[in-house]
PDB file of N, CA, C and O in Angstrom:
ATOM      1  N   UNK A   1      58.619 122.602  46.455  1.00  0.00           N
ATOM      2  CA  UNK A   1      57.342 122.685  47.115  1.00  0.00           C
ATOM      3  C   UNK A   1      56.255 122.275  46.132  1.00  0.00           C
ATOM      4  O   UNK A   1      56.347 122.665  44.968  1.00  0.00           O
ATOM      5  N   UNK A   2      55.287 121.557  46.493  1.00  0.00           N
ATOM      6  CA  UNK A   2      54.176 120.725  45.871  1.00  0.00           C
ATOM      7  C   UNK A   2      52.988 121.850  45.954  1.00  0.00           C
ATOM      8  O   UNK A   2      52.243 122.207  46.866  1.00  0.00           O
ATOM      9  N   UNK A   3      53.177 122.310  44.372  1.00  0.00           N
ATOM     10  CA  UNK A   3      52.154 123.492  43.531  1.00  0.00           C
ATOM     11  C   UNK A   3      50.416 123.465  44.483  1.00  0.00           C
ATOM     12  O   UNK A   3      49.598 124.378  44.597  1.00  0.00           O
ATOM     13  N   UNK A   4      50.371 121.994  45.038  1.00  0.00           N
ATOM     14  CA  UNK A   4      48.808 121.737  45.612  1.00  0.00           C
ATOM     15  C   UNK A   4      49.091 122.305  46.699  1.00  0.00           C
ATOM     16  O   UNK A   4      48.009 121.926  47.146  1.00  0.00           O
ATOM     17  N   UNK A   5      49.618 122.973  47.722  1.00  0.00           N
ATOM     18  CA  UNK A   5      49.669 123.195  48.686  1.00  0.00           C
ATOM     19  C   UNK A   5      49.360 124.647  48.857  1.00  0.00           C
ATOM     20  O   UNK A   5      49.381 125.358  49.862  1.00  0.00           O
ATOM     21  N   UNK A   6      49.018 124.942  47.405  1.00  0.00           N
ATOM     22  CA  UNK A   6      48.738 126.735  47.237  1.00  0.00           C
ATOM     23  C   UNK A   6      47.730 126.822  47.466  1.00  0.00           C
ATOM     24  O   UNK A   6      47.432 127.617  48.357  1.00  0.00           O
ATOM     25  N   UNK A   7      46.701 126.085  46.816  1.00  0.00           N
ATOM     26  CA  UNK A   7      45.465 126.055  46.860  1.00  0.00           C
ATOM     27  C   UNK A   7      44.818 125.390  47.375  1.00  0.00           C
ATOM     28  O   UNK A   7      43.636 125.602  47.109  1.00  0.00           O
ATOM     29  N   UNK A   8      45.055 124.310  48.306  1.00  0.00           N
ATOM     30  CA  UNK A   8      44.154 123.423  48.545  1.00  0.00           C
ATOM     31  C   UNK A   8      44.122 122.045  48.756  1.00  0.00           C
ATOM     32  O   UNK A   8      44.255 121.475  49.838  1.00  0.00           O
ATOM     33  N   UNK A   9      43.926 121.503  47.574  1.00  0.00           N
ATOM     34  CA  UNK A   9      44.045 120.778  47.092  1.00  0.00           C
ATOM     35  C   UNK A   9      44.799 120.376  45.766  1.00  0.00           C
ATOM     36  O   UNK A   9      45.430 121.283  45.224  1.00  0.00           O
ATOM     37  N   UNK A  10      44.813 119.283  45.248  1.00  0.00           N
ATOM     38  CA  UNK A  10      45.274 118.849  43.881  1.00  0.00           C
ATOM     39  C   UNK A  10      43.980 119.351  42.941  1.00  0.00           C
ATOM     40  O   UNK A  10      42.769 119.142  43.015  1.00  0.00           O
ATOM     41  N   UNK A  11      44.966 120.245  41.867  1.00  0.00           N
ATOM     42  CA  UNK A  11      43.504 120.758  40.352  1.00  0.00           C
ATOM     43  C   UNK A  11      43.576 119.454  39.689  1.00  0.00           C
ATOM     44  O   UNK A  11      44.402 118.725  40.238  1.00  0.00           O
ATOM     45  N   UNK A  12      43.153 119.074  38.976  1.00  0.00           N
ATOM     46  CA  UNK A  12      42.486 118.115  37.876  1.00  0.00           C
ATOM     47  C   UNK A  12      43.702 117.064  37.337  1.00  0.00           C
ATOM     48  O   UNK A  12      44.010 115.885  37.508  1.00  0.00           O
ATOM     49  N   UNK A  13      44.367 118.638  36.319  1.00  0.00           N
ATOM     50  CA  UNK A  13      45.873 117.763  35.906  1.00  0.00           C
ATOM     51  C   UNK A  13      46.819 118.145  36.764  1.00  0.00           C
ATOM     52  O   UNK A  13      47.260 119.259  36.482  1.00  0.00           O
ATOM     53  N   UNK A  14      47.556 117.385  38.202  1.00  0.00           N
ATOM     54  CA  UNK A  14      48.302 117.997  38.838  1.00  0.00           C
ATOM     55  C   UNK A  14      49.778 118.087  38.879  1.00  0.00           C
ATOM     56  O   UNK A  14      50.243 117.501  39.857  1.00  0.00           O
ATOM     57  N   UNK A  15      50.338 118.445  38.387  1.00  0.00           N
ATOM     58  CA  UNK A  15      51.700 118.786  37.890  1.00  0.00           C
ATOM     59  C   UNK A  15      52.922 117.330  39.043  1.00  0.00           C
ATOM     60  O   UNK A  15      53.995 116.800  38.755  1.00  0.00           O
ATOM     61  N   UNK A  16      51.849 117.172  40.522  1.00  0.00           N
ATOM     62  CA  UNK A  16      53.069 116.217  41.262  1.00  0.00           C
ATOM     63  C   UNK A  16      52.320 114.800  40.900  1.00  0.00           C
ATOM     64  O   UNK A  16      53.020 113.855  41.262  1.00  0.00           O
ATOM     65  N   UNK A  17      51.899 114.661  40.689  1.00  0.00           N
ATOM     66  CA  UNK A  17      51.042 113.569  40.449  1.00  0.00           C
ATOM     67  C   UNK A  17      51.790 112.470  39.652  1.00  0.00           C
ATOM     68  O   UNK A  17      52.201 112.723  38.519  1.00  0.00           O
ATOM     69  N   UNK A  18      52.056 110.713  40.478  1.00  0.00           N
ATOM     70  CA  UNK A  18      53.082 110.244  39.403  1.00  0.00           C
ATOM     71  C   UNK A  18      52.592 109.860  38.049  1.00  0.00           C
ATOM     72  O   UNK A  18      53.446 109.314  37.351  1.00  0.00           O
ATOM     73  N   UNK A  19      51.707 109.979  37.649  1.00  0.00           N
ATOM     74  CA  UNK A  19      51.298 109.573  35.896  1.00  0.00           C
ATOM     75  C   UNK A  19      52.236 110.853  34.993  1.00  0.00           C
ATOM     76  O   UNK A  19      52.792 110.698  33.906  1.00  0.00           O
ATOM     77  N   UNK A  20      52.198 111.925  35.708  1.00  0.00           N
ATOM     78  CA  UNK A  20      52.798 112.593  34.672  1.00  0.00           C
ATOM     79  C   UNK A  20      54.084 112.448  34.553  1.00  0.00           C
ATOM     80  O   UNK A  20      54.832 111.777  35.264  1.00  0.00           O
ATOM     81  N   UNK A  21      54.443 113.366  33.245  1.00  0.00           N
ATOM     82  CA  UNK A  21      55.561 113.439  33.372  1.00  0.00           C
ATOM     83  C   UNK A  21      57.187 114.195  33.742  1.00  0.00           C
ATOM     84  O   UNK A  21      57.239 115.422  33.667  1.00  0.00           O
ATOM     85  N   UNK A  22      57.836 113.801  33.940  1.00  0.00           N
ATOM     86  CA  UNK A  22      58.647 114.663  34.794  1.00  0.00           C
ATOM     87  C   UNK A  22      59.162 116.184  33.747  1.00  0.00           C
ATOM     88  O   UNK A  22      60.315 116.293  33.328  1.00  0.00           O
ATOM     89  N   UNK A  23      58.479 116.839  33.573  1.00  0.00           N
ATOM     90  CA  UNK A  23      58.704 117.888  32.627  1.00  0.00           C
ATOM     91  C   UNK A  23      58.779 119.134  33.306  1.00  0.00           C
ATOM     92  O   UNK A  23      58.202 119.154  34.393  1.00  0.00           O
ATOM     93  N   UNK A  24      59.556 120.570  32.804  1.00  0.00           N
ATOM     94  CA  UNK A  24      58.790 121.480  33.408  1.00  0.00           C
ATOM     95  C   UNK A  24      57.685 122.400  32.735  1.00  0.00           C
ATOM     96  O   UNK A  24      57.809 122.907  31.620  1.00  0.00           O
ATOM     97  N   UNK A  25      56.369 122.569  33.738  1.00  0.00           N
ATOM     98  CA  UNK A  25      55.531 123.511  32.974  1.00  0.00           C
ATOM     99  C   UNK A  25      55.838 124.605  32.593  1.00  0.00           C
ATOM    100  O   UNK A  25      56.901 125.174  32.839  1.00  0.00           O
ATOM    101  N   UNK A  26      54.571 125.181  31.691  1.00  0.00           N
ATOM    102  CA  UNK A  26      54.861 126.227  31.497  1.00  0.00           C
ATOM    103  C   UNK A  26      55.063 127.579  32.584  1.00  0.00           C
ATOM    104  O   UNK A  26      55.758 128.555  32.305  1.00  0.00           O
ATOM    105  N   UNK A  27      54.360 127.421  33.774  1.00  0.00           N
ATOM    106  CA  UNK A  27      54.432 128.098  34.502  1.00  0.00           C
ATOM    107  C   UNK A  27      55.871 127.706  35.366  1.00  0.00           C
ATOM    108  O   UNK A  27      56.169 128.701  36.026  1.00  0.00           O
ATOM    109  N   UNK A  28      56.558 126.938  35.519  1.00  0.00           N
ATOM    110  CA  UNK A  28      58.114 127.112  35.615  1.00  0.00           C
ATOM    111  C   UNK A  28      58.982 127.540  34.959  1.00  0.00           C
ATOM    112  O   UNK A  28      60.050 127.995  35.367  1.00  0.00           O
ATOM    113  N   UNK A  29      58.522 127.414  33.593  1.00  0.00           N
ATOM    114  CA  UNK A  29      59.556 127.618  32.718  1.00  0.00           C
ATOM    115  C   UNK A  29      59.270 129.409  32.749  1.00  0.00           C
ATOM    116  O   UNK A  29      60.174 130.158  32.379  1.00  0.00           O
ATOM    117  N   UNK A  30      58.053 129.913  33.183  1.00  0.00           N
ATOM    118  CA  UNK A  30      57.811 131.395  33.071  1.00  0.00           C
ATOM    119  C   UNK A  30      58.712 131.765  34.214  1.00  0.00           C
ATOM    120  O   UNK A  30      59.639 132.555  34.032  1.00  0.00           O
ATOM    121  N   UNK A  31      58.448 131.164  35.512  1.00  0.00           N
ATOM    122  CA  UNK A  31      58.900 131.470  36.512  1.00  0.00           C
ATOM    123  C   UNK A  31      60.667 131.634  36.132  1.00  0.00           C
ATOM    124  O   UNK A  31      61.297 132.688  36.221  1.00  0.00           O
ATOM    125  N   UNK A  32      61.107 130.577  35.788  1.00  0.00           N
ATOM    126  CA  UNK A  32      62.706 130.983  35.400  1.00  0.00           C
ATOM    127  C   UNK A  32      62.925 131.912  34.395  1.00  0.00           C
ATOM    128  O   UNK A  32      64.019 132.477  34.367  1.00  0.00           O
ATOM    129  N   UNK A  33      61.961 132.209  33.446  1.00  0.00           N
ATOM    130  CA  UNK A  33      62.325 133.415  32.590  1.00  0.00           C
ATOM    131  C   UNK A  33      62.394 134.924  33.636  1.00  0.00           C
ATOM    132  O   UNK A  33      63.026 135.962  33.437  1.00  0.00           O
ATOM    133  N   UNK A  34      61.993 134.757  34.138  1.00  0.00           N
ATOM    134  CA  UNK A  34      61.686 135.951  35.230  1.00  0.00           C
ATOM    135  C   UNK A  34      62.692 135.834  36.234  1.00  0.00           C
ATOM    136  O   UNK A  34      63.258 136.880  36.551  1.00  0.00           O
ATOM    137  N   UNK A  35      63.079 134.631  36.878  1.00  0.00           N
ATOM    138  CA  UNK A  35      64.165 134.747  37.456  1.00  0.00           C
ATOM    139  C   UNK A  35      65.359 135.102  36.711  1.00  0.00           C
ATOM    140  O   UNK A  35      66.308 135.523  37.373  1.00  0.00           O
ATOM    141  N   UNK A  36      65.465 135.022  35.632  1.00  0.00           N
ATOM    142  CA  UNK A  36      66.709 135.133  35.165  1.00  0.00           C
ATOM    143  C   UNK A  36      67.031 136.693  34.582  1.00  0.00           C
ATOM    144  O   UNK A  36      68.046 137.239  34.150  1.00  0.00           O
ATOM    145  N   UNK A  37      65.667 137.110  34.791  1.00  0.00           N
ATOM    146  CA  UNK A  37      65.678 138.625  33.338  1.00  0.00           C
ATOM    147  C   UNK A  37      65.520 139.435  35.108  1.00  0.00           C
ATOM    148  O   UNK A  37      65.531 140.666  35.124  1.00  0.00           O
ATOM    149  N   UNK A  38      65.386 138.699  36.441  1.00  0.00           N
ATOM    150  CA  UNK A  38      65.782 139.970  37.734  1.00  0.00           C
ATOM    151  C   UNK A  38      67.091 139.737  37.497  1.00  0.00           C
ATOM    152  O   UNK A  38      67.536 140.772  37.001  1.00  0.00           O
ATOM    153  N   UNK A  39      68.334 138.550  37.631  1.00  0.00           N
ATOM    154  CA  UNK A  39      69.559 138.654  37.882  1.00  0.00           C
ATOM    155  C   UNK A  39      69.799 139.034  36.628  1.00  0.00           C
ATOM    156  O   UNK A  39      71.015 138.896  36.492  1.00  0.00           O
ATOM    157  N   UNK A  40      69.467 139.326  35.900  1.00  0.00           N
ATOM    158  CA  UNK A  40      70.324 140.116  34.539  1.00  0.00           C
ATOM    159  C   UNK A  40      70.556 141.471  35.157  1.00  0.00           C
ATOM    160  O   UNK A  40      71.599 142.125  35.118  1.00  0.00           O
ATOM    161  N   UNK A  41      69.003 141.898  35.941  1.00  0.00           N
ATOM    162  CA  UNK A  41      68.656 143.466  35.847  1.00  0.00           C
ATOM    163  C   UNK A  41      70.071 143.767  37.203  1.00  0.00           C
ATOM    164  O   UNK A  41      70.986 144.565  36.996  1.00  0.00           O
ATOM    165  N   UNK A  42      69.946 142.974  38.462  1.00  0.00           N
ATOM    166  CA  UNK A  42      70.459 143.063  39.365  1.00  0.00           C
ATOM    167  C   UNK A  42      72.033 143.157  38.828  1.00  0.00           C
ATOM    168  O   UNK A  42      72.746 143.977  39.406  1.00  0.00           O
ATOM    169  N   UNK A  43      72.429 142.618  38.098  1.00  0.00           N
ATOM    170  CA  UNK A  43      73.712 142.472  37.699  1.00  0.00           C
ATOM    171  C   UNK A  43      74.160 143.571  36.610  1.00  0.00           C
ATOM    172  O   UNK A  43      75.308 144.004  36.512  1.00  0.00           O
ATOM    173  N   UNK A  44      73.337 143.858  36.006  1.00  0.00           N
ATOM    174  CA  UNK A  44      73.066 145.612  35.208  1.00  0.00           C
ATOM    175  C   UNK A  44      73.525 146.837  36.417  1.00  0.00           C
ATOM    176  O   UNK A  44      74.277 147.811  36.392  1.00  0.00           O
ATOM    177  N   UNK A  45      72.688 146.242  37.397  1.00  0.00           N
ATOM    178  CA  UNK A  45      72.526 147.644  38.611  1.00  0.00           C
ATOM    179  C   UNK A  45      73.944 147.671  39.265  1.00  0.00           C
ATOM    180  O   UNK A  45      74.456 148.705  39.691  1.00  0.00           O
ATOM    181  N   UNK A  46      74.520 146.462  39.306  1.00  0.00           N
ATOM    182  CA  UNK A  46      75.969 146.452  40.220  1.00  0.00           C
ATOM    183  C   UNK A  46      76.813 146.908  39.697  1.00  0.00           C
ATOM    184  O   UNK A  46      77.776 147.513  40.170  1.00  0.00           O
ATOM    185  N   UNK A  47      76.416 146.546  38.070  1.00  0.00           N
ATOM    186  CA  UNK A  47      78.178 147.040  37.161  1.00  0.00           C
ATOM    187  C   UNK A  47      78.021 148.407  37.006  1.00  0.00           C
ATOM    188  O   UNK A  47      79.039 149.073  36.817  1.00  0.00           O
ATOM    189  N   UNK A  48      76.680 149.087  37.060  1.00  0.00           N
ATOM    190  CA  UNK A  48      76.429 150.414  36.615  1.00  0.00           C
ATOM    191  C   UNK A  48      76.994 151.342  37.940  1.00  0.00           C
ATOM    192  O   UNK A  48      77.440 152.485  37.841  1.00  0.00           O
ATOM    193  N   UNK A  49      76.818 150.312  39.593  1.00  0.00           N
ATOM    194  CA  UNK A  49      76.752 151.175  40.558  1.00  0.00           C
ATOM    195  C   UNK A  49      78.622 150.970  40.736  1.00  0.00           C
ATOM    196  O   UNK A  49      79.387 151.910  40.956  1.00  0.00           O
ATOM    197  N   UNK A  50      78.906 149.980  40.626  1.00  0.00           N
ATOM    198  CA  UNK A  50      80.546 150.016  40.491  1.00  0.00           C
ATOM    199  C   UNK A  50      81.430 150.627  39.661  1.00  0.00           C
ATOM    200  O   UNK A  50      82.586 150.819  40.038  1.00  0.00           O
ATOM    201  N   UNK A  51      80.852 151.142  38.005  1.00  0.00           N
ATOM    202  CA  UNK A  51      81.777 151.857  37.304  1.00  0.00           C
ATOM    203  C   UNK A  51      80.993 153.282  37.874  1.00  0.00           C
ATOM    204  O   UNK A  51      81.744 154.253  37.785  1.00  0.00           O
ATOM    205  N   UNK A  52      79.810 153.565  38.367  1.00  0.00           N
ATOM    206  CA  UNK A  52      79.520 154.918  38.734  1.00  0.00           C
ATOM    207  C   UNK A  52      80.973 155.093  39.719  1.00  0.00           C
ATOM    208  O   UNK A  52      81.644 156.108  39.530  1.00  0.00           O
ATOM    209  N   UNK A  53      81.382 154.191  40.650  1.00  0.00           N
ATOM    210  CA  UNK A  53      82.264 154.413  41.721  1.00  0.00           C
ATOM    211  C   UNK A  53      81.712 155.477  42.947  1.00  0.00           C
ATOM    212  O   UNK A  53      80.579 155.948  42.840  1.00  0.00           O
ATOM    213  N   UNK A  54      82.481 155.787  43.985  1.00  0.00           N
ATOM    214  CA  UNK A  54      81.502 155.921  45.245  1.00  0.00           C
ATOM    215  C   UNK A  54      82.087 157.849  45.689  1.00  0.00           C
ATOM    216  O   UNK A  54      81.555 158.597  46.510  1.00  0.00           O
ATOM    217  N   UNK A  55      82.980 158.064  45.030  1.00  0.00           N
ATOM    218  CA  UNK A  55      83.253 159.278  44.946  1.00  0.00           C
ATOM    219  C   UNK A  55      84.289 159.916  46.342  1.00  0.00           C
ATOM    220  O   UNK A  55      84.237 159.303  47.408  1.00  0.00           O
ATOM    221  N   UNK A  56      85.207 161.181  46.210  1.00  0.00           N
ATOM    222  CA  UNK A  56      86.075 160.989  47.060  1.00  0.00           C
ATOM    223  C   UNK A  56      85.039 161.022  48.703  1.00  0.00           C
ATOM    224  O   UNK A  56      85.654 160.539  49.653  1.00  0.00           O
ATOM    225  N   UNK A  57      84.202 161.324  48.891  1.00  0.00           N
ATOM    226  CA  UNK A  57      83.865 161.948  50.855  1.00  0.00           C
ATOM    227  C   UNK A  57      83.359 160.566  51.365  1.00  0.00           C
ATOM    228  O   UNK A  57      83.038 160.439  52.546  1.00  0.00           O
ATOM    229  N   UNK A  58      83.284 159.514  50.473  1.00  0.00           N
ATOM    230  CA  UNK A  58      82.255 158.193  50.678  1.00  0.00           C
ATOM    231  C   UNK A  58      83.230 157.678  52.277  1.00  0.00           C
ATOM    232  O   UNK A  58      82.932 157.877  53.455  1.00  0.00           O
ATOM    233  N   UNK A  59      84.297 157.057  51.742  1.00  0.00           N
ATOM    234  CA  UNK A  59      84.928 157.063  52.838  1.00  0.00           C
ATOM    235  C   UNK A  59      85.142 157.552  54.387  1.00  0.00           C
ATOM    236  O   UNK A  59      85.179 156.928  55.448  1.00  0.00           O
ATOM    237  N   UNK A  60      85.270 158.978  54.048  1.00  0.00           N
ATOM    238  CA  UNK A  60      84.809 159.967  55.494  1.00  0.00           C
ATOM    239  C   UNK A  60      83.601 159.745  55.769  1.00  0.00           C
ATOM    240  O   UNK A  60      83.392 159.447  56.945  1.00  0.00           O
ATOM    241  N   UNK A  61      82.719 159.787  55.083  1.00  0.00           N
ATOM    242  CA  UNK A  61      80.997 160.047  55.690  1.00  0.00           C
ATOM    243  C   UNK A  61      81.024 158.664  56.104  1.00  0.00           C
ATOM    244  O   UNK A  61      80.186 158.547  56.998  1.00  0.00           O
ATOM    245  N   UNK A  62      81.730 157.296  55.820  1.00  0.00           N
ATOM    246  CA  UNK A  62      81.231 156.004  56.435  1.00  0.00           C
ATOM    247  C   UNK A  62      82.380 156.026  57.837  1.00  0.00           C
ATOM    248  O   UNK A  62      82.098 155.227  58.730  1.00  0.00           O
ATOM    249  N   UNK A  63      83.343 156.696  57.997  1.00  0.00           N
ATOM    250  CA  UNK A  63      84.087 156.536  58.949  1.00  0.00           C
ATOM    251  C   UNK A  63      83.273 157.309  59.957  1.00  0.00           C
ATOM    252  O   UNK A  63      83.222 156.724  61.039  1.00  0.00           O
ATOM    253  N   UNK A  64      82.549 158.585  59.909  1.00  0.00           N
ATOM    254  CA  UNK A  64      81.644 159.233  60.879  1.00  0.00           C
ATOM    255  C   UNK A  64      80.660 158.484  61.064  1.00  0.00           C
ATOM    256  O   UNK A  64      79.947 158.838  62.003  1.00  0.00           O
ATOM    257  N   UNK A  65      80.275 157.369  60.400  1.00  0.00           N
ATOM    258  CA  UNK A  65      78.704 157.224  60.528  1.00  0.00           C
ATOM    259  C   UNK A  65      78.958 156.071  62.010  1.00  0.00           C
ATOM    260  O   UNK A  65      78.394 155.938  63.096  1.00  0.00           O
ATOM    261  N   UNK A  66      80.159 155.376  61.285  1.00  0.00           N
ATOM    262  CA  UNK A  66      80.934 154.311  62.633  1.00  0.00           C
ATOM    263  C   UNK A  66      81.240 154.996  63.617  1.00  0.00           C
ATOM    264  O   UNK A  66      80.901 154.602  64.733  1.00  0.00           O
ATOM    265  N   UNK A  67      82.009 156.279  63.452  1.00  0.00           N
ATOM    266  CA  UNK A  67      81.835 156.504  64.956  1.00  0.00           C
ATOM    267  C   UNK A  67      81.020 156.868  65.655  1.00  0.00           C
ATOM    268  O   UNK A  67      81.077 156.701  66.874  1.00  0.00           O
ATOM    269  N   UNK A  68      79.877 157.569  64.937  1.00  0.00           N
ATOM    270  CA  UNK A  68      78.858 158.341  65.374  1.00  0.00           C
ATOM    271  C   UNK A  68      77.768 156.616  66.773  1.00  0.00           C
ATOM    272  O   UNK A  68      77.396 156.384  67.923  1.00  0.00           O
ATOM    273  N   UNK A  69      77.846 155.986  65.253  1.00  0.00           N
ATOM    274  CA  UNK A  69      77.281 154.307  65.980  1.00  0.00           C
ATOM    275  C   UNK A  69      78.289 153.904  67.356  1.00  0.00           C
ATOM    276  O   UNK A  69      77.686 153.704  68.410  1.00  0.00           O
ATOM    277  N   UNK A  70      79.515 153.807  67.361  1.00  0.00           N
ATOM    278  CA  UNK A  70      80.417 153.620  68.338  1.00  0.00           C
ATOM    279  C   UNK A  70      80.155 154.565  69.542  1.00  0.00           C
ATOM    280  O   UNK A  70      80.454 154.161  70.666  1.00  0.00           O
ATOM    281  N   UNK A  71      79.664 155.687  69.390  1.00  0.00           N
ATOM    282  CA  UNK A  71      79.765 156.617  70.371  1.00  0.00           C
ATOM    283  C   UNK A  71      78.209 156.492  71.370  1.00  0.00           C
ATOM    284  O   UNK A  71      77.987 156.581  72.578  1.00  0.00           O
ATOM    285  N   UNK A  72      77.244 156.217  70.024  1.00  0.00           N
ATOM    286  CA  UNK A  72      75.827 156.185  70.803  1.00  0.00           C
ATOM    287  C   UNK A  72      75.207 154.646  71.404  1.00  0.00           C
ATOM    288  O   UNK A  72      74.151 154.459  72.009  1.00  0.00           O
ATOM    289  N   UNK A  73      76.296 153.608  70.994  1.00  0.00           N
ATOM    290  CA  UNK A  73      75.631 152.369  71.355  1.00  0.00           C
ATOM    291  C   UNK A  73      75.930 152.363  72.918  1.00  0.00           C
ATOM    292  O   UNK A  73      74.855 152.091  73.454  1.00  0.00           O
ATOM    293  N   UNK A  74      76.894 152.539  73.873  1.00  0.00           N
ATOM    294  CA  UNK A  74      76.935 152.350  75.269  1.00  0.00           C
ATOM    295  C   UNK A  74      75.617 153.525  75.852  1.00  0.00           C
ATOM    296  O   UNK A  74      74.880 153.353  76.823  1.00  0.00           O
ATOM    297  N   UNK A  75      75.637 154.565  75.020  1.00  0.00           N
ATOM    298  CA  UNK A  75      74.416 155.377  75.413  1.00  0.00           C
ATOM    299  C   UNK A  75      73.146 155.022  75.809  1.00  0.00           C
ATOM    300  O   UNK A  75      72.407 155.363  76.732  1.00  0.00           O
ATOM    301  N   UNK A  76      73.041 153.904  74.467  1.00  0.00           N
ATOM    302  CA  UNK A  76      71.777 153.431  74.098  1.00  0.00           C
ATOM    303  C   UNK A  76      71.509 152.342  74.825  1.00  0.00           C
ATOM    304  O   UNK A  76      70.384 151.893  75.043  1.00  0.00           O
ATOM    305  N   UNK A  77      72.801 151.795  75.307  1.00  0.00           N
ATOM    306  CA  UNK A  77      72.460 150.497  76.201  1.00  0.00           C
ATOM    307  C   UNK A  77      72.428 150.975  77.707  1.00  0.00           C
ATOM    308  O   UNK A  77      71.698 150.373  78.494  1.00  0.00           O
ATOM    309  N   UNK A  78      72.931 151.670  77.983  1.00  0.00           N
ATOM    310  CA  UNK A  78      72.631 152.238  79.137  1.00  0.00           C
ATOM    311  C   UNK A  78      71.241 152.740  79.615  1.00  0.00           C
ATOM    312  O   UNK A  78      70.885 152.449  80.757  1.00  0.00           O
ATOM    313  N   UNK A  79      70.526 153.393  78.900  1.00  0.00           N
ATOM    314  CA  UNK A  79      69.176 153.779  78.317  1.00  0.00           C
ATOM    315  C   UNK A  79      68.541 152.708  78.624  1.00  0.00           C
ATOM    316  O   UNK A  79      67.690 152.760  79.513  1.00  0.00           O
ATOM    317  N   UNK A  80      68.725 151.916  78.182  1.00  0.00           N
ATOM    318  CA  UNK A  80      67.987 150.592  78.227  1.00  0.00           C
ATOM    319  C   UNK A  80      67.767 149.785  79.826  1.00  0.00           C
ATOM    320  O   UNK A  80      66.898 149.305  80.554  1.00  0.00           O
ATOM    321  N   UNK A  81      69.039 150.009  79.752  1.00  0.00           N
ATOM    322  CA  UNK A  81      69.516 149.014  81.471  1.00  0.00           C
ATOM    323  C   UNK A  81      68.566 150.305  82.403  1.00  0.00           C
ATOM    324  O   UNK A  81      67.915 149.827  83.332  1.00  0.00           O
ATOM    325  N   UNK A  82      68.473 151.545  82.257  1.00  0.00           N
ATOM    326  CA  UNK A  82      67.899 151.741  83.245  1.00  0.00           C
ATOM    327  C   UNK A  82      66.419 151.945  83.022  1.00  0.00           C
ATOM    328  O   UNK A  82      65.652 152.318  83.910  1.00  0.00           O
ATOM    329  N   UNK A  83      66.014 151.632  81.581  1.00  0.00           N
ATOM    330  CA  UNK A  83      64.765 151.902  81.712  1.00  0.00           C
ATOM    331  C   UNK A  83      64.121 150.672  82.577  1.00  0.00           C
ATOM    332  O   UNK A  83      63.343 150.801  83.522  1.00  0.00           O
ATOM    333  N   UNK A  84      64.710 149.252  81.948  1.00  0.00           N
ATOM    334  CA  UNK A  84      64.414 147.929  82.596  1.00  0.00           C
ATOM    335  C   UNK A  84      64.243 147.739  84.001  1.00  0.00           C
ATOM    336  O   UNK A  84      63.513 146.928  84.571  1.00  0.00           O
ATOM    337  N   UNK A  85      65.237 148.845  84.625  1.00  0.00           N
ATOM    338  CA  UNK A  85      65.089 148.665  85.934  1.00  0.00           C
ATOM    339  C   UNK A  85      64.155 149.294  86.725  1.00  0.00           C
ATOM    340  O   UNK A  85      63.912 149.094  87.915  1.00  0.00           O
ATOM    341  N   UNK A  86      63.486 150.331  85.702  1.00  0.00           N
ATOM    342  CA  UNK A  86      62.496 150.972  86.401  1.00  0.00           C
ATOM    343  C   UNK A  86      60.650 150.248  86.159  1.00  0.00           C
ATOM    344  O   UNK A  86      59.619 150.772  86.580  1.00  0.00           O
ATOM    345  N   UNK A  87      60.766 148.997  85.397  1.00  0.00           N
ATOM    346  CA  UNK A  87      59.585 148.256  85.317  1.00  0.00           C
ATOM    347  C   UNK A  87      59.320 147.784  86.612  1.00  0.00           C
ATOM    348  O   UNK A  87      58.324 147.094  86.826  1.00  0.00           O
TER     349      UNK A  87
END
């Protein structure tokens, strides 16, 4: 995406502009320092949340939560069908 489209117009020295040169600025090169120091952090958070591990009830509490969802969705659609019909 063409940096002028943030603001406006093209600033003075404009980064798409063909005289320059095909380099990246500094404000890309910031932008990828930052992208790279979130997927460090994100990838910190996964290994930390995977050797934490999910503990023995994780399993049961996600098998209730499915049925609990399985049990209330015809409810909920039913709910629905007759509210529609009463517009």
């Amino acid at each position: 995406m063409c940096p002028c489209a943030l603001h406006g117009g093209p600033p003075a020295p404009c980064p798409c502009s063909p005289g320059r040169a095909a380099r990246p600025s500094a404000a890309a090169r910031l932008l990828a320092a930052r992208l790279r120091r979130l997927g460090d952090e994100l990838e910190q958070r996964a290994a930390r949340r995977k050797a934490r591990g999910r503990g023995p009830g994780a399993g049961r509490r996600l098998a209730a939560v499915l049925c609990l969802l399985c049990a209330l969705t015809p409810a909920a659609a039913l709910a629905w069908l007759i509210r529609r019909r009463s517009l």
